[in-house]
LUMLUMDREN-2810 file (N, C-alpha, C; in Angstrom, 1 decimal):
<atoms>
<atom><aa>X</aa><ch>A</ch><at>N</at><xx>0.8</xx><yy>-1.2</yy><zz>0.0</zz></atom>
<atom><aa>X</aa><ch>A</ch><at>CA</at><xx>0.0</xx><yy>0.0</yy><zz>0.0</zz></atom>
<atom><aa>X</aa><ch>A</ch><at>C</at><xx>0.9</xx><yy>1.2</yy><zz>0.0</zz></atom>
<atom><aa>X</aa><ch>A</ch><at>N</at><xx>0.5</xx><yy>2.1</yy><zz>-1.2</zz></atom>
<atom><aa>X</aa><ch>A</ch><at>CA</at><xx>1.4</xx><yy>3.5</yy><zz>-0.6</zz></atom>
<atom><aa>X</aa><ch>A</ch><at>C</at><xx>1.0</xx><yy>4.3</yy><zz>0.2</zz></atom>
<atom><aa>X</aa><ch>A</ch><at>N</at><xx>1.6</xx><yy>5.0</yy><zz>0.8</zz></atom>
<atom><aa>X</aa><ch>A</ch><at>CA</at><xx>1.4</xx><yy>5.6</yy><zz>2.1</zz></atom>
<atom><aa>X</aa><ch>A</ch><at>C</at><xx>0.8</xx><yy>7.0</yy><zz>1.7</zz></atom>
<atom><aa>X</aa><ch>A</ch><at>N</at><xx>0.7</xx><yy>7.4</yy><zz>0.2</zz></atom>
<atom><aa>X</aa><ch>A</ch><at>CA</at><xx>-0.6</xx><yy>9.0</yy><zz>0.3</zz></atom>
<atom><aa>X</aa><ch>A</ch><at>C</at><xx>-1.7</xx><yy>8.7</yy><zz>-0.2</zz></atom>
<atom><aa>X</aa><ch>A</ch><at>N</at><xx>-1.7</xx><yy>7.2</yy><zz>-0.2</zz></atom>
<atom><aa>X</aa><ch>A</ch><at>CA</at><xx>-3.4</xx><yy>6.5</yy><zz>0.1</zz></atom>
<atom><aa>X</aa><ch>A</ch><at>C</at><xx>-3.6</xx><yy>7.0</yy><zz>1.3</zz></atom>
<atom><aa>X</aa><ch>A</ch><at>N</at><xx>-3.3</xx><yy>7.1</yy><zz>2.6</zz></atom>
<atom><aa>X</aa><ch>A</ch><at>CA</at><xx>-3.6</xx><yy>7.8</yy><zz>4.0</zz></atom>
<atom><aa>X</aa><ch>A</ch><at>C</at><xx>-4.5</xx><yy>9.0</yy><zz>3.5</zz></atom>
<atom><aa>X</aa><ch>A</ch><at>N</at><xx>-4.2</xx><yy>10.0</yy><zz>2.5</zz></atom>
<atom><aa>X</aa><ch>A</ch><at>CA</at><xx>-4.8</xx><yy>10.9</yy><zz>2.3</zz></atom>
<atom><aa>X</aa><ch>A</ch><at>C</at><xx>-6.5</xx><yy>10.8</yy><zz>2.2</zz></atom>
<atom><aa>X</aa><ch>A</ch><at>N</at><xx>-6.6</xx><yy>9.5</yy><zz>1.3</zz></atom>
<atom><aa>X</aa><ch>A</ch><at>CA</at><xx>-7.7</xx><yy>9.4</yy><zz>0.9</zz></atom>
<atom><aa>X</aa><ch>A</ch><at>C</at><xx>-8.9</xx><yy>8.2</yy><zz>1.6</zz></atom>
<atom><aa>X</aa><ch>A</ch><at>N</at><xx>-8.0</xx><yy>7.2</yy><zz>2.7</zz></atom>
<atom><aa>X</aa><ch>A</ch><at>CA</at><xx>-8.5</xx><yy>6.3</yy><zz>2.8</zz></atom>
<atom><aa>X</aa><ch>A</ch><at>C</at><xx>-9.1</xx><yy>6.9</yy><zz>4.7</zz></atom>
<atom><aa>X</aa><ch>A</ch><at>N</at><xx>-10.6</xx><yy>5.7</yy><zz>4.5</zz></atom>
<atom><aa>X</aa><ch>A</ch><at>CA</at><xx>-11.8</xx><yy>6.4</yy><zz>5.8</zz></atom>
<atom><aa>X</aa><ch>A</ch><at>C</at><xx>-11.8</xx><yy>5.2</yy><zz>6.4</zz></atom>
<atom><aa>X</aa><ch>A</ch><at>N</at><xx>-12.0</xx><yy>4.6</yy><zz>7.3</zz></atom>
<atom><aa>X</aa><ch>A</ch><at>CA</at><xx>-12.5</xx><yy>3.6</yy><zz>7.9</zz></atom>
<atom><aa>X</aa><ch>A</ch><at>C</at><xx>-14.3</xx><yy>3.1</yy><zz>6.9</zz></atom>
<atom><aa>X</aa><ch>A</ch><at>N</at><xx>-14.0</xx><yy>2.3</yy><zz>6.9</zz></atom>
<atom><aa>X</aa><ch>A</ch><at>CA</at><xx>-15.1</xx><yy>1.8</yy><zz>6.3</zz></atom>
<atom><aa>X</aa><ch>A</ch><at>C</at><xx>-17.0</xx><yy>1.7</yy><zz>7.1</zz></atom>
<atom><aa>X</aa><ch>A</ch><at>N</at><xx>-16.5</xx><yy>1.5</yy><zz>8.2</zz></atom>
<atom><aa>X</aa><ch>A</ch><at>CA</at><xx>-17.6</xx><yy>1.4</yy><zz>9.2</zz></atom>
<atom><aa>X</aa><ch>A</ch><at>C</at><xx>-18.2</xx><yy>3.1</yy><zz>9.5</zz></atom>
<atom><aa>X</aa><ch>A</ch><at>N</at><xx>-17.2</xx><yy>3.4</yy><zz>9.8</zz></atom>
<atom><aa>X</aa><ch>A</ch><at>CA</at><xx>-17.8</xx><yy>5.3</yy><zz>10.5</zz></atom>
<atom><aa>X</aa><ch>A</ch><at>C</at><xx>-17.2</xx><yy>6.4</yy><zz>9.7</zz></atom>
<atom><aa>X</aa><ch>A</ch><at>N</at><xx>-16.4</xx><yy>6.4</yy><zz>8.9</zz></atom>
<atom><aa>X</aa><ch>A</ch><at>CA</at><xx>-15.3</xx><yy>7.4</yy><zz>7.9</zz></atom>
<atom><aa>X</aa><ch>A</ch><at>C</at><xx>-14.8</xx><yy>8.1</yy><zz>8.4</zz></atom>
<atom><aa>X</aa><ch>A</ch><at>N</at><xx>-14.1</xx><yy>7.7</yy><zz>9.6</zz></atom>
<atom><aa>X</aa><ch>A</ch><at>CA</at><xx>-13.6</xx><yy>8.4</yy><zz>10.8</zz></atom>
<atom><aa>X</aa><ch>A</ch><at>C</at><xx>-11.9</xx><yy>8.0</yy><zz>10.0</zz></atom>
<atom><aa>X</aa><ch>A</ch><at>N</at><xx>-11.1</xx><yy>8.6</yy><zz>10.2</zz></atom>
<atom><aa>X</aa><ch>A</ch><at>CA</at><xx>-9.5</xx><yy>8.4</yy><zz>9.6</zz></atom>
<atom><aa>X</aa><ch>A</ch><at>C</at><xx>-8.6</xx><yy>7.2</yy><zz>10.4</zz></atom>
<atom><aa>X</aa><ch>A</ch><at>N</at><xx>-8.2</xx><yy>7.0</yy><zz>9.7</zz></atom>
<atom><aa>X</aa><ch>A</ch><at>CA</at><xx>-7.1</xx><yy>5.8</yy><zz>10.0</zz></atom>
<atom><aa>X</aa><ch>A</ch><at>C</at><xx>-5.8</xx><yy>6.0</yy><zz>10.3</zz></atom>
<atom><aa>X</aa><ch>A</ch><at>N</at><xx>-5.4</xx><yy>5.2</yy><zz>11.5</zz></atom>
<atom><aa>X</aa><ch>A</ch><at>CA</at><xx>-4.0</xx><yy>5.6</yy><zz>11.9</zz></atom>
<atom><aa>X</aa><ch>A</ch><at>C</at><xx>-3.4</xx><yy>4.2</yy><zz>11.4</zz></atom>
<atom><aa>X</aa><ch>A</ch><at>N</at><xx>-1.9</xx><yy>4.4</yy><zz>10.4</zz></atom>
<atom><aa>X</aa><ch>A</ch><at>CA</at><xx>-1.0</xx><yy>3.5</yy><zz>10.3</zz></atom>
<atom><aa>X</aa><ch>A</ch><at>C</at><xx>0.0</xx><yy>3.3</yy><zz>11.0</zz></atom>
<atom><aa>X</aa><ch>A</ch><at>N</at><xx>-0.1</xx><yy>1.5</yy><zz>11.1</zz></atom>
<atom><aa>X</aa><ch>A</ch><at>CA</at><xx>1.2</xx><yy>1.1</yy><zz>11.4</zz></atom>
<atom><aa>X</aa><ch>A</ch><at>C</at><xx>1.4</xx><yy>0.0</yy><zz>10.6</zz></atom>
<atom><aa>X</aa><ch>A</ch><at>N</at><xx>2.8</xx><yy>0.5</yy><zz>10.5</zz></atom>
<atom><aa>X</aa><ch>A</ch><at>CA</at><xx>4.0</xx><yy>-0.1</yy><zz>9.3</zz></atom>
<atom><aa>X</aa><ch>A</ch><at>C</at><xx>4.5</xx><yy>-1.2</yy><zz>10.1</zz></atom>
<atom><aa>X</aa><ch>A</ch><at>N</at><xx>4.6</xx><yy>-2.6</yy><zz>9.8</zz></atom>
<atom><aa>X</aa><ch>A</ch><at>CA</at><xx>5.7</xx><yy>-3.3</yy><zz>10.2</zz></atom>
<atom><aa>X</aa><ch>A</ch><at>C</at><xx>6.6</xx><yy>-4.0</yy><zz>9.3</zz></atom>
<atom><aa>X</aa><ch>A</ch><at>N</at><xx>6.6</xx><yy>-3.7</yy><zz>8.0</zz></atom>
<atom><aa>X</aa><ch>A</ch><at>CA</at><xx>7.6</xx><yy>-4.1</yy><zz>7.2</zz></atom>
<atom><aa>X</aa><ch>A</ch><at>C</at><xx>7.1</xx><yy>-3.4</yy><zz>5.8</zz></atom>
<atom><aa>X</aa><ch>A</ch><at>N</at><xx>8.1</xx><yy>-2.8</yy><zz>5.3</zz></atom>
<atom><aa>X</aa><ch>A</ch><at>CA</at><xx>8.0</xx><yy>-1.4</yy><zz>4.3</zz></atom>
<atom><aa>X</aa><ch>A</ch><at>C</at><xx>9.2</xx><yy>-1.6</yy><zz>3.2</zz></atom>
<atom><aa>X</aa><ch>A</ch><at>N</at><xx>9.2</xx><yy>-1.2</yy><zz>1.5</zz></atom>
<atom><aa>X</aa><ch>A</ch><at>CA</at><xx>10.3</xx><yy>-0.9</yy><zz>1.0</zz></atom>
<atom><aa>X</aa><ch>A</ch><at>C</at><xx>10.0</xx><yy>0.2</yy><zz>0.5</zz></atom>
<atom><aa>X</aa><ch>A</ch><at>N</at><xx>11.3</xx><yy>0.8</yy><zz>-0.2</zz></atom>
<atom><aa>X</aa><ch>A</ch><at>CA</at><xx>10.8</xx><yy>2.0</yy><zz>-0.8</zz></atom>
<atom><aa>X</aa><ch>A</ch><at>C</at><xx>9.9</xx><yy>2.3</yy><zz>-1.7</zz></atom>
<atom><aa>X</aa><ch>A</ch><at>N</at><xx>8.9</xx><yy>1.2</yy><zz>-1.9</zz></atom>
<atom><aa>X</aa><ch>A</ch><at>CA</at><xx>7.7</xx><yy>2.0</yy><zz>-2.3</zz></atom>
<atom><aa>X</aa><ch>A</ch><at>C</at><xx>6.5</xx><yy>1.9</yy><zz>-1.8</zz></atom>
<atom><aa>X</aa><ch>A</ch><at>N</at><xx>6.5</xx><yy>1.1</yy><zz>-1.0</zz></atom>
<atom><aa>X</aa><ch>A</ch><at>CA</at><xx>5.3</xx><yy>1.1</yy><zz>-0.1</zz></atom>
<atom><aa>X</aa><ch>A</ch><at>C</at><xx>5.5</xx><yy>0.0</yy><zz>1.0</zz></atom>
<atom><aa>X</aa><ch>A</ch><at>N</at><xx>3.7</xx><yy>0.3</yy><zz>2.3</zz></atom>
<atom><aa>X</aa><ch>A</ch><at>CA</at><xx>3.9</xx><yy>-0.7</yy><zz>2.7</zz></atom>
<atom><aa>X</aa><ch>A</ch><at>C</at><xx>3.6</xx><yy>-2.1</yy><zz>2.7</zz></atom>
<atom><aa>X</aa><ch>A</ch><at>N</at><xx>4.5</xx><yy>-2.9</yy><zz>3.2</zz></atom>
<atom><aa>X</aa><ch>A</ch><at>CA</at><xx>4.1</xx><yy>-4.2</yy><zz>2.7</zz></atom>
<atom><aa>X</aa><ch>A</ch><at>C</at><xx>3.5</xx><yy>-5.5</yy><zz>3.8</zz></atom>
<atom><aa>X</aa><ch>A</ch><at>N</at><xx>3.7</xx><yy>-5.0</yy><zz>5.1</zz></atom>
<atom><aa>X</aa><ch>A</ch><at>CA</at><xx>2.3</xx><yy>-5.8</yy><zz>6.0</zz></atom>
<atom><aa>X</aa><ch>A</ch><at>C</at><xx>3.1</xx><yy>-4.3</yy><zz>7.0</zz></atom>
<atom><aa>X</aa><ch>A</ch><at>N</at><xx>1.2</xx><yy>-4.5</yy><zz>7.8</zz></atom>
<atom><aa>X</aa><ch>A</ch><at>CA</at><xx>1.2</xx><yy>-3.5</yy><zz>8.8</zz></atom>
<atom><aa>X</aa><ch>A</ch><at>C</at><xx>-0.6</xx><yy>-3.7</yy><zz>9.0</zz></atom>
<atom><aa>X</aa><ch>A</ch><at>N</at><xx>-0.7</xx><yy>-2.5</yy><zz>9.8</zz></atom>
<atom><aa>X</aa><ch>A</ch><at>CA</at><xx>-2.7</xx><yy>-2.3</yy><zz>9.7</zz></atom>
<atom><aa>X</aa><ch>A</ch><at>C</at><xx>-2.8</xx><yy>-0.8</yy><zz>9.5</zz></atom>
<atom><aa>X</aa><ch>A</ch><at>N</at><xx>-4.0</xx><yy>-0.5</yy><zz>9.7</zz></atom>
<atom><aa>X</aa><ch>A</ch><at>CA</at><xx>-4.7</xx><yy>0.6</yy><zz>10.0</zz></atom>
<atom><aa>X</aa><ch>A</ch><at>C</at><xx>-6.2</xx><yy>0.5</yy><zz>10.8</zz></atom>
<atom><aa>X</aa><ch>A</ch><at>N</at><xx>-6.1</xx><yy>1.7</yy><zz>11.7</zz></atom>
<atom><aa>X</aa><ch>A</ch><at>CA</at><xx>-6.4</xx><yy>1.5</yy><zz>13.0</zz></atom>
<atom><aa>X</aa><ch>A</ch><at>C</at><xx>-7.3</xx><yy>2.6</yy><zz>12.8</zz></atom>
<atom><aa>X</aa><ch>A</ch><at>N</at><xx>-8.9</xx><yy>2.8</yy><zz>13.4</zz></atom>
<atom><aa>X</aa><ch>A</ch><at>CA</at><xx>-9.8</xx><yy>3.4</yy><zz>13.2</zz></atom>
<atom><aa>X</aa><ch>A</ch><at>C</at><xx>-9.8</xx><yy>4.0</yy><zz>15.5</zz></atom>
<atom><aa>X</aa><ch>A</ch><at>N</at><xx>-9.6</xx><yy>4.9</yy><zz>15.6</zz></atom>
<atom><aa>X</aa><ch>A</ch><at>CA</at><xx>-9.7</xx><yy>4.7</yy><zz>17.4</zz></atom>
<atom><aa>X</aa><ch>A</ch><at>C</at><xx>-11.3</xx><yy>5.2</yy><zz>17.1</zz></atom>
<atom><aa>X</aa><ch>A</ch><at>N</at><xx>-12.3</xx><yy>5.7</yy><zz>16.6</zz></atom>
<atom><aa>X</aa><ch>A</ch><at>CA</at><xx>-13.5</xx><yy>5.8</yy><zz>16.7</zz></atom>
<atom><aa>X</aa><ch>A</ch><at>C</at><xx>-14.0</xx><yy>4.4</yy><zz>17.0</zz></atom>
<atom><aa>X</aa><ch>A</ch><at>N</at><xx>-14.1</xx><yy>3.3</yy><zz>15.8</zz></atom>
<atom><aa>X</aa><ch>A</ch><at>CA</at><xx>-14.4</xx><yy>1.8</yy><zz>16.1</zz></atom>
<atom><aa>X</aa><ch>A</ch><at>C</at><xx>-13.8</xx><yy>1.3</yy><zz>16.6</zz></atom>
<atom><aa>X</aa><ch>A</ch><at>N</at><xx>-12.2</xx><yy>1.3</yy><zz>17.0</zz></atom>
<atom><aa>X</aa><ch>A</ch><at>CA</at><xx>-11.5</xx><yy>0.6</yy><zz>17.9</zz></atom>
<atom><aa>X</aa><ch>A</ch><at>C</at><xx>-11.3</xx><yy>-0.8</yy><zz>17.1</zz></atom>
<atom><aa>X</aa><ch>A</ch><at>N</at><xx>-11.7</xx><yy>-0.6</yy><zz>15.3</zz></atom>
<atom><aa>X</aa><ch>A</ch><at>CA</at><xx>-11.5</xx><yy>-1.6</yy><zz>14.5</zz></atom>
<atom><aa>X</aa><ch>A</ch><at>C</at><xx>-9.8</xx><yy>-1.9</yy><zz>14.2</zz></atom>
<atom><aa>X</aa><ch>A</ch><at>N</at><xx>-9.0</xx><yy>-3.3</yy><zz>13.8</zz></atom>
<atom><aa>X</aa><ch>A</ch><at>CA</at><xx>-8.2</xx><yy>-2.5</yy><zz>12.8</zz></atom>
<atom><aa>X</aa><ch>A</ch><at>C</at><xx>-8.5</xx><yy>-3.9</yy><zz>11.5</zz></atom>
<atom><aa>X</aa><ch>A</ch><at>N</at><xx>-7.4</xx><yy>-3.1</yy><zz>10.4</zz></atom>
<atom><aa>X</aa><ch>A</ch><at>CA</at><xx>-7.5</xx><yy>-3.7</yy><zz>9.3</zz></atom>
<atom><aa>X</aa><ch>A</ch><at>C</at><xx>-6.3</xx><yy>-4.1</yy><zz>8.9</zz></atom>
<atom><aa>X</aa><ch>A</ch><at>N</at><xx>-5.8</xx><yy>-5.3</yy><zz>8.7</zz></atom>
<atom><aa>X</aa><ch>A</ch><at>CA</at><xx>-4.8</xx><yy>-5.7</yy><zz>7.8</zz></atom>
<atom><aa>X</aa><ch>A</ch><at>C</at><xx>-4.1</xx><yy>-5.3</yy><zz>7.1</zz></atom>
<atom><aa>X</aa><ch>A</ch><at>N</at><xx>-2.7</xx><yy>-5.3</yy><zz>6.7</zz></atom>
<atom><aa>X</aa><ch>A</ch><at>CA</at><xx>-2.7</xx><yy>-5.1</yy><zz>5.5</zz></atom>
<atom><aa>X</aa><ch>A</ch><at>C</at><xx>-1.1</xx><yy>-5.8</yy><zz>5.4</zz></atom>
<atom><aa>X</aa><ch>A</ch><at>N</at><xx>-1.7</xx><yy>-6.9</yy><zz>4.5</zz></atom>
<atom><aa>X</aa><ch>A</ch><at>CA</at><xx>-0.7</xx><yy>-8.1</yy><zz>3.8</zz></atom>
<atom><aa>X</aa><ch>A</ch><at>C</at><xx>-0.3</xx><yy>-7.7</yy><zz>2.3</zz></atom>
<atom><aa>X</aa><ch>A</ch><at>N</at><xx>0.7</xx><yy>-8.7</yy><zz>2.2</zz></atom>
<atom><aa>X</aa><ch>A</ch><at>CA</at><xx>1.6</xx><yy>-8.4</yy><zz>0.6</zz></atom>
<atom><aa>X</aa><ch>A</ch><at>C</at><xx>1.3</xx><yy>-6.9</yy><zz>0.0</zz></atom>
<atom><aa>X</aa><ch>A</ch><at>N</at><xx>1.2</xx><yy>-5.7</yy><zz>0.9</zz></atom>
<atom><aa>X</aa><ch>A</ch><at>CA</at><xx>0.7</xx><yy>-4.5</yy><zz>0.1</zz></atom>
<atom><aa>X</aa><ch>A</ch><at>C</at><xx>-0.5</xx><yy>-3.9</yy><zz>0.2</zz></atom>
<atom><aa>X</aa><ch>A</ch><at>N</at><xx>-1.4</xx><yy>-4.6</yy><zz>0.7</zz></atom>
<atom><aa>X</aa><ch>A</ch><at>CA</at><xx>-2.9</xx><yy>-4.7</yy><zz>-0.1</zz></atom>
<atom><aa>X</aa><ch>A</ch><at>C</at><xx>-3.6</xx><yy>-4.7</yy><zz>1.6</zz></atom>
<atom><aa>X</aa><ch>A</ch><at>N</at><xx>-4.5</xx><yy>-3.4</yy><zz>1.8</zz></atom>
<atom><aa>X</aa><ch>A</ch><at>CA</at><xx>-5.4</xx><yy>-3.0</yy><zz>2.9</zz></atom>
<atom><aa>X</aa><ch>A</ch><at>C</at><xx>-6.4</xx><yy>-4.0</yy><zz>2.8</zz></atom>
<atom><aa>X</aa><ch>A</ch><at>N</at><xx>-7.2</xx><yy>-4.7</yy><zz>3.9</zz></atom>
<atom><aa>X</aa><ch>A</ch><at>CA</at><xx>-8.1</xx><yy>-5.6</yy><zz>3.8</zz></atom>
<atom><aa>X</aa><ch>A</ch><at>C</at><xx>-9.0</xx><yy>-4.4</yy><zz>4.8</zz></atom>
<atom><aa>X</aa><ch>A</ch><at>N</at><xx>-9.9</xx><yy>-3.8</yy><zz>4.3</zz></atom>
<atom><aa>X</aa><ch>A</ch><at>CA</at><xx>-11.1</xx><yy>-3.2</yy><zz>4.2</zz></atom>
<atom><aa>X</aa><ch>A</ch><at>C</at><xx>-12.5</xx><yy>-3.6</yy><zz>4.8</zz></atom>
<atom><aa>X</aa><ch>A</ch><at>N</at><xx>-12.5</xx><yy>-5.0</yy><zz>4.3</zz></atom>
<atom><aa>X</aa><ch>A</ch><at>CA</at><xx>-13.9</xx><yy>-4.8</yy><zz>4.5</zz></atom>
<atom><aa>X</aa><ch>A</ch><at>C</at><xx>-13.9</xx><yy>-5.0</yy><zz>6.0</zz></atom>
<atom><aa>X</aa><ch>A</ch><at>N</at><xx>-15.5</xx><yy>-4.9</yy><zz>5.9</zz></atom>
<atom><aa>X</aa><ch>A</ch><at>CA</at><xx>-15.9</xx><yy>-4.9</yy><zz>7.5</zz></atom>
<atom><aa>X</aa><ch>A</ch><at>C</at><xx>-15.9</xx><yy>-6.1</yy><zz>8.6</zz></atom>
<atom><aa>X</aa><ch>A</ch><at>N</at><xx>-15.4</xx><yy>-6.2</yy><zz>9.7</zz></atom>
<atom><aa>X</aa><ch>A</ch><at>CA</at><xx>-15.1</xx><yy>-7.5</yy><zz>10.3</zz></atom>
<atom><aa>X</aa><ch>A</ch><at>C</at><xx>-15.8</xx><yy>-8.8</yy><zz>10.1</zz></atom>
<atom><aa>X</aa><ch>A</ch><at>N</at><xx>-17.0</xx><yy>-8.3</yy><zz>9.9</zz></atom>
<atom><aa>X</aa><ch>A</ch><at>CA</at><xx>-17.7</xx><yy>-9.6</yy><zz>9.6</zz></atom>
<atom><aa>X</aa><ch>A</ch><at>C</at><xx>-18.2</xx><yy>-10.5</yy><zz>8.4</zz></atom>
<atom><aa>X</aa><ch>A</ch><at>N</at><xx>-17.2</xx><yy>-9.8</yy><zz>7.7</zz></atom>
<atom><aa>X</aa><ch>A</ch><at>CA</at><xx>-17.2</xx><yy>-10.1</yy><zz>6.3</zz></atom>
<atom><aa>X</aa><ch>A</ch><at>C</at><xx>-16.2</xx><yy>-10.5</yy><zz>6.1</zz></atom>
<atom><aa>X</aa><ch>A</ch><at>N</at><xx>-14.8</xx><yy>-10.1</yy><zz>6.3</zz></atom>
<atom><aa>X</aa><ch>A</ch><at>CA</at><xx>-13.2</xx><yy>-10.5</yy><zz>6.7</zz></atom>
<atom><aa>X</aa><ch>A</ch><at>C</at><xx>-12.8</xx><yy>-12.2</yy><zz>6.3</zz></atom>
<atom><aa>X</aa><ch>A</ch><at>N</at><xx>-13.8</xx><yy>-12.9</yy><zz>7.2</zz></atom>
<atom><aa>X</aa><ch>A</ch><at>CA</at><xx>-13.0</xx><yy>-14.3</yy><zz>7.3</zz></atom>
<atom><aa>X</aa><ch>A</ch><at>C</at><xx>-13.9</xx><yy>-15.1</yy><zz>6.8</zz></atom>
<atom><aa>X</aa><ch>A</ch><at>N</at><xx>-14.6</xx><yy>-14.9</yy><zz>6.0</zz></atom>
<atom><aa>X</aa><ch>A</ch><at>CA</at><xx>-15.9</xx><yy>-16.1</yy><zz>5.2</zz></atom>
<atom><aa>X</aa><ch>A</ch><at>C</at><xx>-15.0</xx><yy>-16.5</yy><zz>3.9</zz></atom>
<atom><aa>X</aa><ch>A</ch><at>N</at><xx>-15.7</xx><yy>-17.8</yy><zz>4.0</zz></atom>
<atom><aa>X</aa><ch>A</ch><at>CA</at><xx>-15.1</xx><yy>-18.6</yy><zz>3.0</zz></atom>
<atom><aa>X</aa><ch>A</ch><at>C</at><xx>-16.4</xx><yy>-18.7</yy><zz>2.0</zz></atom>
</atoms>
């Protein structure tokens, strides 16, 4: 994910802003970490690059 997606990206549940954390990054983006909504107290994945979004209860169905 690149990081001036931040700019544009809302929590999905309330559109309240997202706080990132990085835990493994190259120079062009990040590459696992989450983002953190403190209104829902949700957070959201984010594997090989890519924000997992949807809403929790939709997350882990097969």
């Amino acid at each position: 994910m690149k990081k001036d997606l931040m700019d544009i990206l809302a929590c999905p549940m309330c559109k309240s802003e997202l706080e990132l954390t990085i835990k493994e990054e190259n120079e062009k983006e990040v590459v696992t970490g989450s983002l953190y909504c403190a209104k829902c107290s949700e957070t959201y994945p984010i594997n090989d690059a890519i924000p997992n979004l949807l809403p929790p209860d939709l997350r882990n169905q097969s």
